[in-house]
PDB file of N, H, CA, C and O in Angstrom:
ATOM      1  N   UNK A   1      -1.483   9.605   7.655  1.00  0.00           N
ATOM      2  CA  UNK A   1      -1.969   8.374   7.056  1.00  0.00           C
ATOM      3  C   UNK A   1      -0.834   7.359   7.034  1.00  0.00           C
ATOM      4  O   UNK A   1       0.235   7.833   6.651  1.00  0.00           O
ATOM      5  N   UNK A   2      -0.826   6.041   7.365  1.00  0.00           N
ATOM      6  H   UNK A   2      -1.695   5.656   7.676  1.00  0.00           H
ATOM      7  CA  UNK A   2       0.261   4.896   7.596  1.00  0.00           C
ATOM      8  C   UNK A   2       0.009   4.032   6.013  1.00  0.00           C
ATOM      9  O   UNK A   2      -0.953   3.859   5.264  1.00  0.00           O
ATOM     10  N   UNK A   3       1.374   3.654   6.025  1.00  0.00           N
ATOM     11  H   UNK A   3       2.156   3.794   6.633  1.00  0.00           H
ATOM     12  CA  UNK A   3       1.442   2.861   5.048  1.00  0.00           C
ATOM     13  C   UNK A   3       1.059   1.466   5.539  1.00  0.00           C
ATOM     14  O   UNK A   3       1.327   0.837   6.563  1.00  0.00           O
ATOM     15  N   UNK A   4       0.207   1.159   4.252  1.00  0.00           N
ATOM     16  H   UNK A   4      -0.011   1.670   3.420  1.00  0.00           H
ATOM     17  CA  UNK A   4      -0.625  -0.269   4.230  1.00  0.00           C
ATOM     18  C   UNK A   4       0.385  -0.931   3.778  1.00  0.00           C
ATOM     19  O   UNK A   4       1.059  -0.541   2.824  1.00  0.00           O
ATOM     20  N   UNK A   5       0.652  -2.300   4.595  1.00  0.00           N
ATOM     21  H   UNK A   5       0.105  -2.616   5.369  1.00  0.00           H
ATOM     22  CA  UNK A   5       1.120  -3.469   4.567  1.00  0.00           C
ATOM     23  C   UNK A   5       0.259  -4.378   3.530  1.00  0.00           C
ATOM     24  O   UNK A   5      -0.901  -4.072   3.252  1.00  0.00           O
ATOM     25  N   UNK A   6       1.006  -5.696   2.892  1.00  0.00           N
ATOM     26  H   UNK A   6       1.947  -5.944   3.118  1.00  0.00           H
ATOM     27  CA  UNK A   6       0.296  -6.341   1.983  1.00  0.00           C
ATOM     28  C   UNK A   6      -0.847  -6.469   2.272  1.00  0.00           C
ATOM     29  O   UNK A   6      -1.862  -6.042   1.722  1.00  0.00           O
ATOM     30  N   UNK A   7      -0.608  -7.444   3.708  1.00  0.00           N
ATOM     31  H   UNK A   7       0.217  -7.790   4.154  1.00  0.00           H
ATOM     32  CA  UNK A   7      -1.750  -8.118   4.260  1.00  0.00           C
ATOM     33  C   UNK A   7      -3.428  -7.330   5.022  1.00  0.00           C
ATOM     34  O   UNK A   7      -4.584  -7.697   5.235  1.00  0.00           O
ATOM     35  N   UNK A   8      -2.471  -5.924   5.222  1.00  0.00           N
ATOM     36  H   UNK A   8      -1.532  -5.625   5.049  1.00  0.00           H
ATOM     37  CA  UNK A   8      -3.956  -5.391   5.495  1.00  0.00           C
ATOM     38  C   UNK A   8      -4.833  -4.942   4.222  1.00  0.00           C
ATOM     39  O   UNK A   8      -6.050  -4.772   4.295  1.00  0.00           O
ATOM     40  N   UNK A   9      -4.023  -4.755   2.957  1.00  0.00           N
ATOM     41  H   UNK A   9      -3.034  -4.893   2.897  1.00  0.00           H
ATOM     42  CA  UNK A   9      -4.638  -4.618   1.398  1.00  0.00           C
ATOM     43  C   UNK A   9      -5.553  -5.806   1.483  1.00  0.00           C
ATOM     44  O   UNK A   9      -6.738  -5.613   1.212  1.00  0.00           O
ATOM     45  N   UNK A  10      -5.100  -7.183   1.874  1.00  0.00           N
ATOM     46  H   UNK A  10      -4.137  -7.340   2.094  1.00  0.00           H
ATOM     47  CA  UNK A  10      -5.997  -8.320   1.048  1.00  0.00           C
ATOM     48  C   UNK A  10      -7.386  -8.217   2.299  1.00  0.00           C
ATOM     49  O   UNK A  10      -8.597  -8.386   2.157  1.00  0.00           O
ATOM     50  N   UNK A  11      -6.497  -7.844   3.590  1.00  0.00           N
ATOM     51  H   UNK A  11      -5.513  -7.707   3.705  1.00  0.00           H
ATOM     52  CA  UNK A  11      -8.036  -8.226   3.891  1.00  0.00           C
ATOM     53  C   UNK A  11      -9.261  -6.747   3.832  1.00  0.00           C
ATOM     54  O   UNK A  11     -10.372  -6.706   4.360  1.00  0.00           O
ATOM     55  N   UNK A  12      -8.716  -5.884   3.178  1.00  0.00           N
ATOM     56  H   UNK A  12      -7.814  -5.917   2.748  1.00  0.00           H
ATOM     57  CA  UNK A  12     -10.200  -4.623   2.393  1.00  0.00           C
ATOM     58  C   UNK A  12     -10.870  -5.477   1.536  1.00  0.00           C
ATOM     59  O   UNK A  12     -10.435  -6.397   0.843  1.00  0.00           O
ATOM     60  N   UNK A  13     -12.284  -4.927   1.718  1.00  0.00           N
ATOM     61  H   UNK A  13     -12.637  -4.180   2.280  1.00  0.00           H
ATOM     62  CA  UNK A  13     -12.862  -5.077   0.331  1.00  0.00           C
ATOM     63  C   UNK A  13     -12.538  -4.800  -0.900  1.00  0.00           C
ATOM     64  O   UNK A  13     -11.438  -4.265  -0.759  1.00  0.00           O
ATOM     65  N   UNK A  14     -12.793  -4.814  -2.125  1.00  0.00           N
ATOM     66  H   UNK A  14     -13.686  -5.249  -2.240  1.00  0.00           H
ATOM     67  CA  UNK A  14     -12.831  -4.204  -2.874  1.00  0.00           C
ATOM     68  C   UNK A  14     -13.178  -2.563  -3.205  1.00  0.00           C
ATOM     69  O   UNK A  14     -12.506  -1.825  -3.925  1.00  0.00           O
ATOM     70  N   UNK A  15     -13.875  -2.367  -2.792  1.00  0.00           N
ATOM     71  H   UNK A  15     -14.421  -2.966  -2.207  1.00  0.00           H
ATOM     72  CA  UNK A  15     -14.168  -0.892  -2.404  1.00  0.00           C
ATOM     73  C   UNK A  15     -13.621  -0.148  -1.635  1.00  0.00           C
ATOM     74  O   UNK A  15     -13.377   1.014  -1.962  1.00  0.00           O
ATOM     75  N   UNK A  16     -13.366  -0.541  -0.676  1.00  0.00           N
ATOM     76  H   UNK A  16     -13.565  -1.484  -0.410  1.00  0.00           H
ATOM     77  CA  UNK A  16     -12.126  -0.358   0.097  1.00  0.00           C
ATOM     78  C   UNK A  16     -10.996  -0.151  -0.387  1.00  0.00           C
ATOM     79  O   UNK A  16     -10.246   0.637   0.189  1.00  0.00           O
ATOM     80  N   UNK A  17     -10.654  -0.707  -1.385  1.00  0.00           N
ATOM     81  H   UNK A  17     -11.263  -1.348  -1.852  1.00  0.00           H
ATOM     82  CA  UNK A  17      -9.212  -0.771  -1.978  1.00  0.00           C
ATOM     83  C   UNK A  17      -9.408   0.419  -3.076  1.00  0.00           C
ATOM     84  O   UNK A  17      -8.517   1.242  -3.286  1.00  0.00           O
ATOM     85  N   UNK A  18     -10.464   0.428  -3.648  1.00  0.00           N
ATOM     86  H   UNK A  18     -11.187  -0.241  -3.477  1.00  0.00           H
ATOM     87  CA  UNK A  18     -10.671   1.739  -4.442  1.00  0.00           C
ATOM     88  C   UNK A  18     -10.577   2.786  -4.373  1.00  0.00           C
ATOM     89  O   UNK A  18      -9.987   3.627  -5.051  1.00  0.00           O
ATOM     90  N   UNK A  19     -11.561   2.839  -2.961  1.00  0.00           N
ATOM     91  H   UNK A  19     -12.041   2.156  -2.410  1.00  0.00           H
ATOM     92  CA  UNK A  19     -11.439   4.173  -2.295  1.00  0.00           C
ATOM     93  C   UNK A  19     -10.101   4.954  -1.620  1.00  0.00           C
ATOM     94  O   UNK A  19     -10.002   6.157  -1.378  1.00  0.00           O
ATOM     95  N   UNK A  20      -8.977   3.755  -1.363  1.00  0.00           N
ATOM     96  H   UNK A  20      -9.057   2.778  -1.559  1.00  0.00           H
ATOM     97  CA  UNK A  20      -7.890   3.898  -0.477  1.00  0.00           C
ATOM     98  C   UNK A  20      -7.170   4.396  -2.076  1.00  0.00           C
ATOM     99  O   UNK A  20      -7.029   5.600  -2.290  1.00  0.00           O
ATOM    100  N   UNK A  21      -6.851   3.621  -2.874  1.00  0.00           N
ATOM    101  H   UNK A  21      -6.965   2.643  -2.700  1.00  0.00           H
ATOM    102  CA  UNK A  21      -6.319   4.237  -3.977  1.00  0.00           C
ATOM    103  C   UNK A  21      -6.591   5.362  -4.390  1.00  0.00           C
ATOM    104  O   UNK A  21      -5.576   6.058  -4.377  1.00  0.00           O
ATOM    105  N   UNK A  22      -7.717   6.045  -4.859  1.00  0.00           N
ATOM    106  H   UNK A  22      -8.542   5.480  -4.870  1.00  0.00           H
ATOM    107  CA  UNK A  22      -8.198   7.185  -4.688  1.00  0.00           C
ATOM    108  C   UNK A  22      -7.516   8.538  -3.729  1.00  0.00           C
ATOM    109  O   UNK A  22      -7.324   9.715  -4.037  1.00  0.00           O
ATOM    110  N   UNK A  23      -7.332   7.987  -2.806  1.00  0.00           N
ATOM    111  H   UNK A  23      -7.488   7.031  -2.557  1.00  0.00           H
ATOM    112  CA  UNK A  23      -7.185   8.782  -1.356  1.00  0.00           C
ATOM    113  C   UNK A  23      -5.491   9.261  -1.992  1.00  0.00           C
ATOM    114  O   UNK A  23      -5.100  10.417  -2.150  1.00  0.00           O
ATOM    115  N   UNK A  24      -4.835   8.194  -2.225  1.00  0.00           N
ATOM    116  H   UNK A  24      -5.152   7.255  -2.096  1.00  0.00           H
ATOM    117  CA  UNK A  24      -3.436   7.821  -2.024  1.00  0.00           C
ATOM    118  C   UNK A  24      -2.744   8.831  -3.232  1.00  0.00           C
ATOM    119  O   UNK A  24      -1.754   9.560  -3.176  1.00  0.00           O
ATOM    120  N   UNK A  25      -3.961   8.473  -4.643  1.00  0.00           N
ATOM    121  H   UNK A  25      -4.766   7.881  -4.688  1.00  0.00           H
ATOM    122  CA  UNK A  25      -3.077   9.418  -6.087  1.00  0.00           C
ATOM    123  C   UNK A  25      -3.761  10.660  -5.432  1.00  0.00           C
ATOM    124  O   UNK A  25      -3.035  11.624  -5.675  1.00  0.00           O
ATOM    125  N   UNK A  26      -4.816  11.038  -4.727  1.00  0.00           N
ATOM    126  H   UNK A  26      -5.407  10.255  -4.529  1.00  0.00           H
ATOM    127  CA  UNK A  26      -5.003  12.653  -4.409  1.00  0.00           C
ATOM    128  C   UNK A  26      -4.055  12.998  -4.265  1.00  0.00           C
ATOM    129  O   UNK A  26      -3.479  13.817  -4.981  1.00  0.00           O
ATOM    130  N   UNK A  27      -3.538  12.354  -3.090  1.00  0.00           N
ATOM    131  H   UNK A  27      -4.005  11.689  -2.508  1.00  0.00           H
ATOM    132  CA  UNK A  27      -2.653  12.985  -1.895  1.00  0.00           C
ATOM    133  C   UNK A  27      -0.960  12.834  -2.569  1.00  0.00           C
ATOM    134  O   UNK A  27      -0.088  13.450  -1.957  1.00  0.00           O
ATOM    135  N   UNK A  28      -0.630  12.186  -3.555  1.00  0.00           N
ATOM    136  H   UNK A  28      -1.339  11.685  -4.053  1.00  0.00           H
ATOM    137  CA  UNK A  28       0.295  12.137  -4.560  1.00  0.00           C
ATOM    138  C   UNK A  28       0.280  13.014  -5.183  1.00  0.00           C
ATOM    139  O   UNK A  28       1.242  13.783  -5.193  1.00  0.00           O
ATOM    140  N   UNK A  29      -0.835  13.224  -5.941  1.00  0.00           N
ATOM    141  H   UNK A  29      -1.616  12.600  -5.932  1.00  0.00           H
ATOM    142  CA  UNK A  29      -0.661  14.670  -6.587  1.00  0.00           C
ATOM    143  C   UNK A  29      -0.745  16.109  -6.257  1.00  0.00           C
ATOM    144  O   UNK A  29      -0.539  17.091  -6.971  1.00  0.00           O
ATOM    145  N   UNK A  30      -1.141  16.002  -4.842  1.00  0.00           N
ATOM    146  H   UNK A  30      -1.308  15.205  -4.263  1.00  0.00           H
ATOM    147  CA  UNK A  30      -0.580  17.357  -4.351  1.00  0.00           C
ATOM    148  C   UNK A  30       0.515  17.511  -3.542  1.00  0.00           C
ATOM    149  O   UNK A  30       0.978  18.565  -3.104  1.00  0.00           O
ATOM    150  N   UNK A  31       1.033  15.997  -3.315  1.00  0.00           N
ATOM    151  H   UNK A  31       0.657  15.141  -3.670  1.00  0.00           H
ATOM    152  CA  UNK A  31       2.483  16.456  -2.864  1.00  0.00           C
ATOM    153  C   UNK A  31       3.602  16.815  -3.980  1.00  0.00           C
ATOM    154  O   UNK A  31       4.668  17.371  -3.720  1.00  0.00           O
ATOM    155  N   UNK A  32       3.169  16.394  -5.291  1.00  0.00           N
ATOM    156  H   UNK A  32       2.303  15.942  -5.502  1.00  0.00           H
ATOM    157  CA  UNK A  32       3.617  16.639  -6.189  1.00  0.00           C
ATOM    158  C   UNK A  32       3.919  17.936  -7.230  1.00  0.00           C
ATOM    159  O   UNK A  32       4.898  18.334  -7.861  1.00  0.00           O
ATOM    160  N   UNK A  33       2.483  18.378  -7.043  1.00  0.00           N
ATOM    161  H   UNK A  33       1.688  18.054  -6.530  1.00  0.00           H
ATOM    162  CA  UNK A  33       2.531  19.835  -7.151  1.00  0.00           C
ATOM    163  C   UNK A  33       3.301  20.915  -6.074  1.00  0.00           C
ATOM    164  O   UNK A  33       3.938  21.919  -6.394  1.00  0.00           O
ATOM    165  N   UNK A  34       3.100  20.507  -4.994  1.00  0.00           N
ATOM    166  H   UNK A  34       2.582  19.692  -4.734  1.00  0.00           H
ATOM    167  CA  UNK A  34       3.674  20.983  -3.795  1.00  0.00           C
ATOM    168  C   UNK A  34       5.268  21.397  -4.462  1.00  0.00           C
ATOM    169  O   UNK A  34       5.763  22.481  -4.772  1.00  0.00           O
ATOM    170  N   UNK A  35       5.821  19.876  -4.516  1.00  0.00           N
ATOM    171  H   UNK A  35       5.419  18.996  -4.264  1.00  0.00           H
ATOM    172  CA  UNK A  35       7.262  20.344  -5.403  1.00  0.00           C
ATOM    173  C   UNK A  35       7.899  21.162  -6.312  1.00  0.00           C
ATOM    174  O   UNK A  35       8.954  21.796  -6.299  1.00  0.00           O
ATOM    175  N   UNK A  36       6.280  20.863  -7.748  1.00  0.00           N
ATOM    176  H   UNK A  36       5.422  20.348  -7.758  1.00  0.00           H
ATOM    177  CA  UNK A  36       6.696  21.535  -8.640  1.00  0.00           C
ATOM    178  C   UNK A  36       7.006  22.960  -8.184  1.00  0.00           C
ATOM    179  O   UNK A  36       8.031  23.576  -8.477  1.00  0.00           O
ATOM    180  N   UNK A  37       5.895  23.457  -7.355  1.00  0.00           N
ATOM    181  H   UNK A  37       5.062  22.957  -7.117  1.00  0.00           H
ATOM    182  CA  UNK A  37       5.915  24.782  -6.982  1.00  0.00           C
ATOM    183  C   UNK A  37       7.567  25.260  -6.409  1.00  0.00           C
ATOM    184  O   UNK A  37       7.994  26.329  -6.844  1.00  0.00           O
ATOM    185  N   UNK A  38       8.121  24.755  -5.806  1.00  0.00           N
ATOM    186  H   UNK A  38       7.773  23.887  -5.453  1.00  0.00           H
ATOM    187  CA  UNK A  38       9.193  24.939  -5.052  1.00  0.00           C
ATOM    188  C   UNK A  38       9.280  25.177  -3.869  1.00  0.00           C
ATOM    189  O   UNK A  38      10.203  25.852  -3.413  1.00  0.00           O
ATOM    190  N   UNK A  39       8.226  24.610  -3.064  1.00  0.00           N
ATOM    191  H   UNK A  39       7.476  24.061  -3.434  1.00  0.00           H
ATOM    192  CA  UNK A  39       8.155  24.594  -1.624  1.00  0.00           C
ATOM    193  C   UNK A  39       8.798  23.653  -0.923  1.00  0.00           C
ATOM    194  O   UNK A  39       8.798  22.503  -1.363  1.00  0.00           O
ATOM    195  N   UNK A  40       9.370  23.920   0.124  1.00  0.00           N
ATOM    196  H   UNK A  40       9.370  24.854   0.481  1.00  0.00           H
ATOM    197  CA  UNK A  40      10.049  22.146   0.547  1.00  0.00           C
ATOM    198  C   UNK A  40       8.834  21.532   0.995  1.00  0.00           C
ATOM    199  O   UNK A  40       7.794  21.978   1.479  1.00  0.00           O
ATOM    200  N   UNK A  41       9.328  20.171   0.648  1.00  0.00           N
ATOM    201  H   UNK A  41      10.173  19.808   0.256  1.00  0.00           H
ATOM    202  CA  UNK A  41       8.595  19.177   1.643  1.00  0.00           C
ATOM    203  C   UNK A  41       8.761  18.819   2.892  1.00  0.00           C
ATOM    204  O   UNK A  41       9.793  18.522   3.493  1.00  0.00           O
ATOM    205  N   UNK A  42       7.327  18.885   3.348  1.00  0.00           N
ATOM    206  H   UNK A  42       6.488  19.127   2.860  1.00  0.00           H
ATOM    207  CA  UNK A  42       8.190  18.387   5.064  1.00  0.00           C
ATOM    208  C   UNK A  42       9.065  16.910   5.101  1.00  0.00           C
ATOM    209  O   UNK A  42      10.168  16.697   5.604  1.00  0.00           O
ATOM    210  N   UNK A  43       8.397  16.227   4.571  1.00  0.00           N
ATOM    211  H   UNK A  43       7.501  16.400   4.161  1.00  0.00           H
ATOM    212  CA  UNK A  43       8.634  14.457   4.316  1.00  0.00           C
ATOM    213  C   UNK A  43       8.861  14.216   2.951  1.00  0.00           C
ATOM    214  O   UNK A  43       7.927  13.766   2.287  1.00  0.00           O
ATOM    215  N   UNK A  44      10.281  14.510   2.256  1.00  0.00           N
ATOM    216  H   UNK A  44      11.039  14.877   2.795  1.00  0.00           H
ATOM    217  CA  UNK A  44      10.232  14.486   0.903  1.00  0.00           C
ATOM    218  C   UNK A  44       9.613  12.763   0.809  1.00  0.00           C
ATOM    219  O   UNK A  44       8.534  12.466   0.295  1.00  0.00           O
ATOM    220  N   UNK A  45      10.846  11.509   1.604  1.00  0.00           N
ATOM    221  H   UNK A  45      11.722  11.750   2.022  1.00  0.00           H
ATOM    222  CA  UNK A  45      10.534  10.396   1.503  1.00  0.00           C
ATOM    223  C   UNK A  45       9.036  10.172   1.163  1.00  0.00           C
ATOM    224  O   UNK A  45       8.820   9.448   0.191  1.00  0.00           O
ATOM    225  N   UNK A  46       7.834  10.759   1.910  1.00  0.00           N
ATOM    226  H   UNK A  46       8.010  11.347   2.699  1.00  0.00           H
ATOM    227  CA  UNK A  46       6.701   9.780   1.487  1.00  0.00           C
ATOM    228  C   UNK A  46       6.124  10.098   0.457  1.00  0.00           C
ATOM    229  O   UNK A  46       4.898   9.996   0.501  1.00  0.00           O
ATOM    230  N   UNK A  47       6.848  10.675  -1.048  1.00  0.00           N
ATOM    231  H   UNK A  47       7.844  10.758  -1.083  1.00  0.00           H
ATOM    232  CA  UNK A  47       6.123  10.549  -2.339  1.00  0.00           C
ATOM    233  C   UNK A  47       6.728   9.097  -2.429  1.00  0.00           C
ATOM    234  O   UNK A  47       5.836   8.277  -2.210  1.00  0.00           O
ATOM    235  N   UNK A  48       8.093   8.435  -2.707  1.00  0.00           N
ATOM    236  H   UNK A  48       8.817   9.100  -2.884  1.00  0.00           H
ATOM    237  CA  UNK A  48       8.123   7.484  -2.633  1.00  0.00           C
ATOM    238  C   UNK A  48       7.003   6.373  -1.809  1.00  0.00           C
ATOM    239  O   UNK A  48       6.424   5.492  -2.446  1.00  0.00           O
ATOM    240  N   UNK A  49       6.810   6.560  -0.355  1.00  0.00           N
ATOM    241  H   UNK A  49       7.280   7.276   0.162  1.00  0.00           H
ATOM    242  CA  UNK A  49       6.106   5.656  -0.118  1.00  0.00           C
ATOM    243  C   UNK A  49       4.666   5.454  -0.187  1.00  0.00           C
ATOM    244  O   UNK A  49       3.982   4.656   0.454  1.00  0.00           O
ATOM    245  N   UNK A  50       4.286   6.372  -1.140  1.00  0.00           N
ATOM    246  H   UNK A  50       4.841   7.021  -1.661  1.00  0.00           H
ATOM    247  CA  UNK A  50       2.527   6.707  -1.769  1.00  0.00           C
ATOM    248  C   UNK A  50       3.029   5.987  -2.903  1.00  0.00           C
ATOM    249  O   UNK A  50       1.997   5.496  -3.361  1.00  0.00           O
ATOM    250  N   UNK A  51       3.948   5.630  -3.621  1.00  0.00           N
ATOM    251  H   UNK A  51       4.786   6.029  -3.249  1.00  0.00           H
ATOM    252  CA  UNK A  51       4.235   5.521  -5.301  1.00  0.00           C
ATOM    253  C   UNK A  51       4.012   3.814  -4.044  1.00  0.00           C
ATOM    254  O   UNK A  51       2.987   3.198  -3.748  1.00  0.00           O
ATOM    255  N   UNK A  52       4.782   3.694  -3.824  1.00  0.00           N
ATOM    256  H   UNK A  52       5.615   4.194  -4.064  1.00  0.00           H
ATOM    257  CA  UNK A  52       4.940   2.019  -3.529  1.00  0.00           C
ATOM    258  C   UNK A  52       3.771   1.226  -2.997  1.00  0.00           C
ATOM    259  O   UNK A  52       3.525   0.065  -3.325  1.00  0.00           O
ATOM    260  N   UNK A  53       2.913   2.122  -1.954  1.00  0.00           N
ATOM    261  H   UNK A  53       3.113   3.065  -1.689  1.00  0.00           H
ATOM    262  CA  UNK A  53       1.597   1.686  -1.583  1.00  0.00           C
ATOM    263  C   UNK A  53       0.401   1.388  -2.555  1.00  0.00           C
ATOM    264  O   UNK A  53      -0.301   0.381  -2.638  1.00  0.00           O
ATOM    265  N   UNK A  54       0.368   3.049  -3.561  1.00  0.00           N
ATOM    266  H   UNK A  54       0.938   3.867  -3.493  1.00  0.00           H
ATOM    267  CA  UNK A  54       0.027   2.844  -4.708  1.00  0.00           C
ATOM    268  C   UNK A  54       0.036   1.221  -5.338  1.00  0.00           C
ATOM    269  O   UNK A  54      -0.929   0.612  -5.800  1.00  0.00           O
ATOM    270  N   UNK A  55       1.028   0.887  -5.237  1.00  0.00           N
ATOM    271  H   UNK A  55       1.812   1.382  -4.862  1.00  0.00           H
ATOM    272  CA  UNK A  55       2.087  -0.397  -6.310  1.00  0.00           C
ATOM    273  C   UNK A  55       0.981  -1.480  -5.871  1.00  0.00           C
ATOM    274  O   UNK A  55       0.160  -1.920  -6.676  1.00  0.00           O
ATOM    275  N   UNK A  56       1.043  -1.926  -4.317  1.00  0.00           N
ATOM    276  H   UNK A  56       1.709  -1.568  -3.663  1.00  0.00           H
ATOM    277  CA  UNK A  56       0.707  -2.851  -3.703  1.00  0.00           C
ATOM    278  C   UNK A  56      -0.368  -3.107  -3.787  1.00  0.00           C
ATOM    279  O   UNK A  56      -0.677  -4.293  -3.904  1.00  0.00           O
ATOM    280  N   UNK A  57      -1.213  -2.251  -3.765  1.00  0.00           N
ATOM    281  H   UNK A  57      -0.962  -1.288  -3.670  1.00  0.00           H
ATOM    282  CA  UNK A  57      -3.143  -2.088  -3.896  1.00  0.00           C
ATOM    283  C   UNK A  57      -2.807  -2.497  -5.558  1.00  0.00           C
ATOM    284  O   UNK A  57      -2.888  -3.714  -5.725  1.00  0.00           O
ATOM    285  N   UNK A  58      -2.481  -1.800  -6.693  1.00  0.00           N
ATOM    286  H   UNK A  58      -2.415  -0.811  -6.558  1.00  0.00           H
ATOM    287  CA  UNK A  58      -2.703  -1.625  -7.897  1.00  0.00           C
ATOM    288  C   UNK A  58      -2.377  -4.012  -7.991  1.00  0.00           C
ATOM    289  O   UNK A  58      -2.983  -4.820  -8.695  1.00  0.00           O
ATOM    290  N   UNK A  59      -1.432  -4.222  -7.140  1.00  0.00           N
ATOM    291  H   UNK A  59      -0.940  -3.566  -6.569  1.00  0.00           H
ATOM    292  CA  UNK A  59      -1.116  -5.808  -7.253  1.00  0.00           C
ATOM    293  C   UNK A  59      -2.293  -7.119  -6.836  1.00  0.00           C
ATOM    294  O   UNK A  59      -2.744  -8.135  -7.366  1.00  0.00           O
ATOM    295  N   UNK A  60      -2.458  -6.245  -5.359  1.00  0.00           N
ATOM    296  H   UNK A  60      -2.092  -5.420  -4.929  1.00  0.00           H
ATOM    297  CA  UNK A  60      -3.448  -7.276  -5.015  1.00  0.00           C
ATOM    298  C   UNK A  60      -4.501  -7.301  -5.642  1.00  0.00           C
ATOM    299  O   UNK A  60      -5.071  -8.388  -5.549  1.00  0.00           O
ATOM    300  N   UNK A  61      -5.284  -6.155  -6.578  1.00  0.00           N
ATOM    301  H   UNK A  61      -4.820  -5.272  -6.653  1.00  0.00           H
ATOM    302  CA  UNK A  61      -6.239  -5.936  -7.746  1.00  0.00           C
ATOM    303  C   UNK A  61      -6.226  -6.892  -8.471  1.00  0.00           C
ATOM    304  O   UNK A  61      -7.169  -7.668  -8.627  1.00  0.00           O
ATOM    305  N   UNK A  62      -4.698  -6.975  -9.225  1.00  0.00           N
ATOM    306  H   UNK A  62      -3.932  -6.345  -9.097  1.00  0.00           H
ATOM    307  CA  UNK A  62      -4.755  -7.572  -9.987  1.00  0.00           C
ATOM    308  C   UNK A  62      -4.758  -8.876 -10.214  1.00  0.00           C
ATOM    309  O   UNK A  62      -5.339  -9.389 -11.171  1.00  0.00           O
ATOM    310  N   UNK A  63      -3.852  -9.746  -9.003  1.00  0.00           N
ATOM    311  H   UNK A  63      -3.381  -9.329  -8.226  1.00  0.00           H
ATOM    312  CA  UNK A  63      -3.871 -10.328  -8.449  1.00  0.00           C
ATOM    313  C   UNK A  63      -5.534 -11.463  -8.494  1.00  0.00           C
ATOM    314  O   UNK A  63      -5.728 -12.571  -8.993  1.00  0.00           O
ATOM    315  N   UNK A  64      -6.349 -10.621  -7.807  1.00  0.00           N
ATOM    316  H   UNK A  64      -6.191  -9.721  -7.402  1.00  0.00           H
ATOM    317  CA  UNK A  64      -7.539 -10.979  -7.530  1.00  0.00           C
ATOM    318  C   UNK A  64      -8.412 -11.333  -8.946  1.00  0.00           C
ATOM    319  O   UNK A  64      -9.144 -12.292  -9.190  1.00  0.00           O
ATOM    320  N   UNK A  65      -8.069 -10.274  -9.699  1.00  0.00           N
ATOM    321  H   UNK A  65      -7.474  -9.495  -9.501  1.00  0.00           H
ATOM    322  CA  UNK A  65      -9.229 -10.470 -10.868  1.00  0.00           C
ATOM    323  C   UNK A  65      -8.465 -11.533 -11.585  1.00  0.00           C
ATOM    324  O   UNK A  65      -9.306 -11.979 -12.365  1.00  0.00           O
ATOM    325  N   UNK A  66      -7.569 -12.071 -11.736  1.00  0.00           N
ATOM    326  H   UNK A  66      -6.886 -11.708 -11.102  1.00  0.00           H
ATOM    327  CA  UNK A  66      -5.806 -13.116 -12.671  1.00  0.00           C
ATOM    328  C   UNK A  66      -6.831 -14.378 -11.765  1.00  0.00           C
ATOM    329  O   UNK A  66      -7.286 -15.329 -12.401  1.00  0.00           O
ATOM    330  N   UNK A  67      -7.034 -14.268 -10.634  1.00  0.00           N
ATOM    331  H   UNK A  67      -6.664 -13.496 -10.117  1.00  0.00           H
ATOM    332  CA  UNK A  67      -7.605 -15.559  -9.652  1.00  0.00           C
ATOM    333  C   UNK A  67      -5.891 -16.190  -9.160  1.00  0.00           C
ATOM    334  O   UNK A  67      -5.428 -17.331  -9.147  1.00  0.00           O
ATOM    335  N   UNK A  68      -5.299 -14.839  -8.796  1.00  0.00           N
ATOM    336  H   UNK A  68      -5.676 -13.913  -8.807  1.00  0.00           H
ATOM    337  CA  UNK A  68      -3.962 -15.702  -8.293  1.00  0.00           C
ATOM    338  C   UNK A  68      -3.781 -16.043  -6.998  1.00  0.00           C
ATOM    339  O   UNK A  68      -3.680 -14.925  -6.491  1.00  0.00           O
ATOM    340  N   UNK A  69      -3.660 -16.894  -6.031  1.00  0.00           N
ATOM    341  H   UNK A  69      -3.742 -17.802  -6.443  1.00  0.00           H
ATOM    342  CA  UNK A  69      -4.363 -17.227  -4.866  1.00  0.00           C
ATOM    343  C   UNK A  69      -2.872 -17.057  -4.181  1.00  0.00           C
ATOM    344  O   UNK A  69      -2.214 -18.097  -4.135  1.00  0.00           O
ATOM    345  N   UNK A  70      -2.138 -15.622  -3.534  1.00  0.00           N
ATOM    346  H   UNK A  70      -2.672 -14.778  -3.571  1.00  0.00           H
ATOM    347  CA  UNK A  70      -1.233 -15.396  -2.700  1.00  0.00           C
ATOM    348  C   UNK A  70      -1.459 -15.626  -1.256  1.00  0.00           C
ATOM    349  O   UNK A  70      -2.523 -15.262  -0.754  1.00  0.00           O
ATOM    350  N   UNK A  71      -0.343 -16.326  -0.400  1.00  0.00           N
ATOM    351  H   UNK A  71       0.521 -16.621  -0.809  1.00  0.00           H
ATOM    352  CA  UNK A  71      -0.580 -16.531   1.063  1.00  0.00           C
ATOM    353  C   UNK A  71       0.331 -15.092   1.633  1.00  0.00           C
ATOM    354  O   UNK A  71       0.409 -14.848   2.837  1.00  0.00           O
TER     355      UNK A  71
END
């Protein structure tokens, strides 16, 4: 799965953006558990870049419902 750029966030739907969030804390929390357990990770880096993608969707949300009009 590739990390979403701002601009491909704004242009999802709303539902879209839900569903992708959804997808994103799954897959966070079992790389997470993965850890606790003590297994290596193949890609430790992409819990970081699920936390940050996370970030970006959770912005343009908010963003949208505020009526903040970003280029």
């Amino acid at each position: 799965m590739a990390i979403l750029r701002v601009s491909e966030i704004r242009r999802m739907s709303n539902e879209e953006r839900l569903a992708k969030l959804r997808e994103l804390k799954a897959e966070l929390m079992r790389l997470r558990a993965q850890q606790a357990s003590g297994a290596p990770l193949e890609k430790p880096g992409r819990i970081r870049a699920i936390r940050r993608t996370i970030a970006r969707i959770l912005t343009v949300i908010n963003e949208e419902e505020k009526g903040i009009r970003r280029v």
